[in-house]
C-alpha positions in Angstrom: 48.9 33.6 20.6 47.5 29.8 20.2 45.7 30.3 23.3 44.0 33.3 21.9 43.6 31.4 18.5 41.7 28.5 20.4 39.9 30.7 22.7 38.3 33.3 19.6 37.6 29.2 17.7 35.1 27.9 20.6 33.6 30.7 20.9 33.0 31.5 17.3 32.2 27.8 16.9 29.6 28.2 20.0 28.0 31.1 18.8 27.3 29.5 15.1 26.0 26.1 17.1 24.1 28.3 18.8 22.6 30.1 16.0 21.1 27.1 14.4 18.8 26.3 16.8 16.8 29.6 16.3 16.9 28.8 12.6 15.8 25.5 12.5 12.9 26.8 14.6 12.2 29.7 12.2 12.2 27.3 9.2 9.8 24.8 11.0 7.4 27.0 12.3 7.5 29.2 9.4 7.5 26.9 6.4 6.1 23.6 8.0 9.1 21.2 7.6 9.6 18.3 9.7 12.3 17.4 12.2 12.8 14.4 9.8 13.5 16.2 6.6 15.5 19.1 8.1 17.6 16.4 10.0 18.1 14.1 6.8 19.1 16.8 4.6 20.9 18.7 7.1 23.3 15.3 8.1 23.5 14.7 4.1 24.5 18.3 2.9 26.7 18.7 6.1 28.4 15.7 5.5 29.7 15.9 2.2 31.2 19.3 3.2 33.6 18.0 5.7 34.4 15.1 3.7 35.2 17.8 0.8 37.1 19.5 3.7 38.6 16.7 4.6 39.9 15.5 1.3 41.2 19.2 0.4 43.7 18.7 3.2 45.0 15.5 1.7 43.5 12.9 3.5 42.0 9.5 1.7 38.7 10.0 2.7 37.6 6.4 1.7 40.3 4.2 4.0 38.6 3.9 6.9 36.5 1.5 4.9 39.5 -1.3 4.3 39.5 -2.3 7.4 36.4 -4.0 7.8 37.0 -3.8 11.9 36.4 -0.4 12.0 33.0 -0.4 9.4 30.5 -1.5 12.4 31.3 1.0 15.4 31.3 3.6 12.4 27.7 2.4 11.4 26.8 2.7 14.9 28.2 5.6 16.3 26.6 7.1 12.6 23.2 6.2 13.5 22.7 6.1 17.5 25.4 8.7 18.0 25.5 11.3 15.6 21.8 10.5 13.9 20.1 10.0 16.9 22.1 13.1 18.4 21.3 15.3 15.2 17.1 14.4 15.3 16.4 14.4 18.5 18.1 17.7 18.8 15.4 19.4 16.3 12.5 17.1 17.1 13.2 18.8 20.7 12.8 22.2 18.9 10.2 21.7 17.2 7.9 20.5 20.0 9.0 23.2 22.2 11.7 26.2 21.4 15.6 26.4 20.5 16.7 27.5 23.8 14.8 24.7 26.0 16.6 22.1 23.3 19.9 23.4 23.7 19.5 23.2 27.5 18.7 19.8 27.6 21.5 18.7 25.7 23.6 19.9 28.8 21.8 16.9 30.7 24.7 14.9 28.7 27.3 15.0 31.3 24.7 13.8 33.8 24.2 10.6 32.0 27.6 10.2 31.2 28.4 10.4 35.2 25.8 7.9 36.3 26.6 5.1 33.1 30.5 5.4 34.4 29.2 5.1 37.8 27.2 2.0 37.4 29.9 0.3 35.0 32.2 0.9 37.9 29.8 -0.4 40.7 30.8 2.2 42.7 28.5 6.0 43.9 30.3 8.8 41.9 32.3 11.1 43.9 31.3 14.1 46.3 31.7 17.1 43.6 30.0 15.2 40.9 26.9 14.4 43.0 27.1 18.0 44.5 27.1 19.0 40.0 24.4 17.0 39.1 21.9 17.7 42.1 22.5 21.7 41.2 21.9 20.8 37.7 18.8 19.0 38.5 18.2 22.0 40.4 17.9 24.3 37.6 16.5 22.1 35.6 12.8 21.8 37.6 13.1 25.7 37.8 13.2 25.6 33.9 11.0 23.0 33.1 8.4 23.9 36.2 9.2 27.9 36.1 8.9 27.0 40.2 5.6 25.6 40.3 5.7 21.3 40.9 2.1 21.1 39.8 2.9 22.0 36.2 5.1 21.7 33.5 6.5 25.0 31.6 6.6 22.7 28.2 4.9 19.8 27.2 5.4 16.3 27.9 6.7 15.2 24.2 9.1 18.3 24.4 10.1 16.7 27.9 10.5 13.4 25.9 12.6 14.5 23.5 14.5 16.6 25.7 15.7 13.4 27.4 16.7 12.1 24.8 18.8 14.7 23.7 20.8 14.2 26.7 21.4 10.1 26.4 22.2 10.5 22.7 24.3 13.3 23.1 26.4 11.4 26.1 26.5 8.5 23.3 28.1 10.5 20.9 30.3 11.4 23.7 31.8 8.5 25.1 31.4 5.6 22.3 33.9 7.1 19.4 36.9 7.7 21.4 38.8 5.0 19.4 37.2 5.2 16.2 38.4 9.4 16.4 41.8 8.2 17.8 42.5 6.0 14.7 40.7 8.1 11.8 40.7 11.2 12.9 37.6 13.6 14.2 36.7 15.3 10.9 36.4 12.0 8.9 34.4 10.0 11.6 32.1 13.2 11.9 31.5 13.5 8.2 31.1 10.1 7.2 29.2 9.6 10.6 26.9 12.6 8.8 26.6 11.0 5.7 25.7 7.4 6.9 23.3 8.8 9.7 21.6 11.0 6.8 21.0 7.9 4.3 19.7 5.9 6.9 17.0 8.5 7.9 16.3 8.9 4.2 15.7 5.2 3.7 13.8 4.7 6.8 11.9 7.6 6.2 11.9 8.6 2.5 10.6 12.3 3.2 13.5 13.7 0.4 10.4 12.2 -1.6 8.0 14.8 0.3 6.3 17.8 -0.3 8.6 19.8 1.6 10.9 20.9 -0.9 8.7 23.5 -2.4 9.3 25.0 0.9 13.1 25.6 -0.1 12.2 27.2 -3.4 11.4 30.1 -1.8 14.8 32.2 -1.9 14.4 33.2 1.2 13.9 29.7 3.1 16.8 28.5 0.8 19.2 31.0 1.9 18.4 30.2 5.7 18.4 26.8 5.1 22.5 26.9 3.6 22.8 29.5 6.4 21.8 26.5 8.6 24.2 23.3 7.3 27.2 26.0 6.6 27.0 27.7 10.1 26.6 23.8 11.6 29.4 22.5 9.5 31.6 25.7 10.6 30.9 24.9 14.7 31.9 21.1 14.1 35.3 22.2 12.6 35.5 25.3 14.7 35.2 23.5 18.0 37.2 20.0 17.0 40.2 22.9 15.6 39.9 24.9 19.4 41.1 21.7 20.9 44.7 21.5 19.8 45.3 25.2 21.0 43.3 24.9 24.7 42.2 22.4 27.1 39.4 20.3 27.1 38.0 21.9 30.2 38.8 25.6 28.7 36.4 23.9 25.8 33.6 22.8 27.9 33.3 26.2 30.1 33.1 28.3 26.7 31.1 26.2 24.8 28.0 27.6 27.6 28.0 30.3 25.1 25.7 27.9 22.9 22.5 28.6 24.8 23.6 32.1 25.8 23.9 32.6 22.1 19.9 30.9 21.7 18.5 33.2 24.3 19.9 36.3 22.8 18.8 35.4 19.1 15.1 34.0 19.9 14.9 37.2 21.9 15.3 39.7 19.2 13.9 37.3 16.3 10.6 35.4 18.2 10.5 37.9 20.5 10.4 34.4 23.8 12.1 35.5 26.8 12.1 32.9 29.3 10.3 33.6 32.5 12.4 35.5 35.4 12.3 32.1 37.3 12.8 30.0 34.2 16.0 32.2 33.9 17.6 31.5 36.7 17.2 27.6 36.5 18.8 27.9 33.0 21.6 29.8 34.9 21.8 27.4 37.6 22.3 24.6 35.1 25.4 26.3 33.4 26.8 27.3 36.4 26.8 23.7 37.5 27.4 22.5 34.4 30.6 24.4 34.2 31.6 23.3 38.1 31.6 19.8 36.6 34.3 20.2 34.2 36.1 22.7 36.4 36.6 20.4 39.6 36.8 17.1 37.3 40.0 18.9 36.3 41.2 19.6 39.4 40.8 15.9 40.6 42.6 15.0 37.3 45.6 17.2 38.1 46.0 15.9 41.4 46.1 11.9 40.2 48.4 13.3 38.4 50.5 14.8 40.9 50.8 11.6 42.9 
């Protein structure tokens, strides 16, 4: 019954990560909005919803402030791991399309492979170079829709697509010990929080024009639609874990860009090309060999 519990949580929590990038594109095309002020009030808003959440199930949400050793990798992570994860995310969307950003973020376990490798000093092993090569493979069919002399997107959504990836492998590998002492939910909100005031301070756009974009009910409705169906992934997929296995977890989670396809179809009408498609394809499919034969290799250190 867990099982099924965790398994129905990814996959709800995939689907709602999924939605947002189709809405963040609506409210940026539609009402003019910039990457900087959806990703500064999305981080803020978002933020002080899990830290509500948090503090509802007991927890003092200010402690992990006493310790003045834990105050910098928080800081960090906040602004180079979640921040920089969270805004290039939608500046990805808005210089090309949902489904092309949420693609590119599953260039993260690339970079995470070839940082461990060179930290290591040592080539990566046979099924993680076989993984990456197919995932590069389906990656020029996307970005190229088969034809080298020409990209399917522009070179500033290529940009930012690249940097989806490297922050996203970022906010992968550098918390590990901050989540193992504080716990996720408190390290992701406060990391939200932080990460929001620091784009607002750099960048005071809260001061801009674009709020008389949100008093239109309509945008304002999307927009909550937006942080709550964010904020409900986050828990969603952070709650899956205790009931299935990280690897379980990975595999369903390629329901994110399934989940953008399917929505920009029906609501923008985009439909990648046929050969566009299959390179998207390709990349889960390799994607998802990753984690699968990772896990097998795991098992077997095990074993011995």
């Amino acid at each position: 019954m867990n099982r099924i519990k965790g398994i129905a949580m990814i996959i709800t929590g995939s689907i709602f990560w999924g939605a947002t990038g189709p809405m963040m594109e609506w409210m940026m095309h539609e009402y003019s909005l910039t990457p900087t002020f959806v990703s500064t009030l999305r981080l803020m808003l978002a933020g002080v919803m899990l830290l509500i959440f948090v503090k509802m199930k007991g927890v003092k949400v200010t402690s992990i402030f006493r310790g003045r050793i834990w105050i910098r990798p928080l800081v960090l992570f906040s602004i180079f791991g979640m921040l920089g994860a969270q805004f290039t995310f939608v500046s990805a969307i808005a210089a090309s399309d949902a489904v092309v950003a949420t693609l590119l973020q599953f260039l993260g376990p690339i970079y995470i492979i070839l940082f461990i490798a060179l930290r290591q000093k040592k080539l990566p092993p046979l099924y993680q170079v076989i993984g990456m090569a197919g995932t590069l493979m389906g990656l020029f069919l996307l970005l190229t829709n088969g034809r080298p002399d020409e990209l399917a997107i522009s070179g500033e959504a290529l940009f930012w697509g690249i940097l989806v990836g490297l922050t996203f492998s970022f906010y992968t590998l550098y918390p590990a010990r901050l989540m193992q002492e504080w716990g996720v939910l408190l390290v992701v909100g406060w990391s939200m929080l932080i990460g929001g005031l620091f784009l607002a301070i750099v960048d005071p756009v809260l001061l801009a024009d674009d709020w008389g974009s949100l008093m239109d009910p309509k945008a304002l409705l999307i927009f909550l639609a937006l942080v709550i169906a964010g904020t409900l992934a986050f828990v969603l997929f952070l709650s899956s874990m205790r009931f299935i296995t990280p690897v379980e977890t990975s595999v369903l989670s390629a329901v994110e860009p399934l989940t953008a396809m399917i929505i920009s179809a029906f609501w923008f009408h985009q439909i990648l090309a046929p050969t566009q498609l299959a390179g998207a394809l390709i990349m889960l499919v390799f994607v998802t060999f990753l984690s699968l034969a990772g896990n097998v290799k795991l098992k077997k250190r095990r074993v011995r």
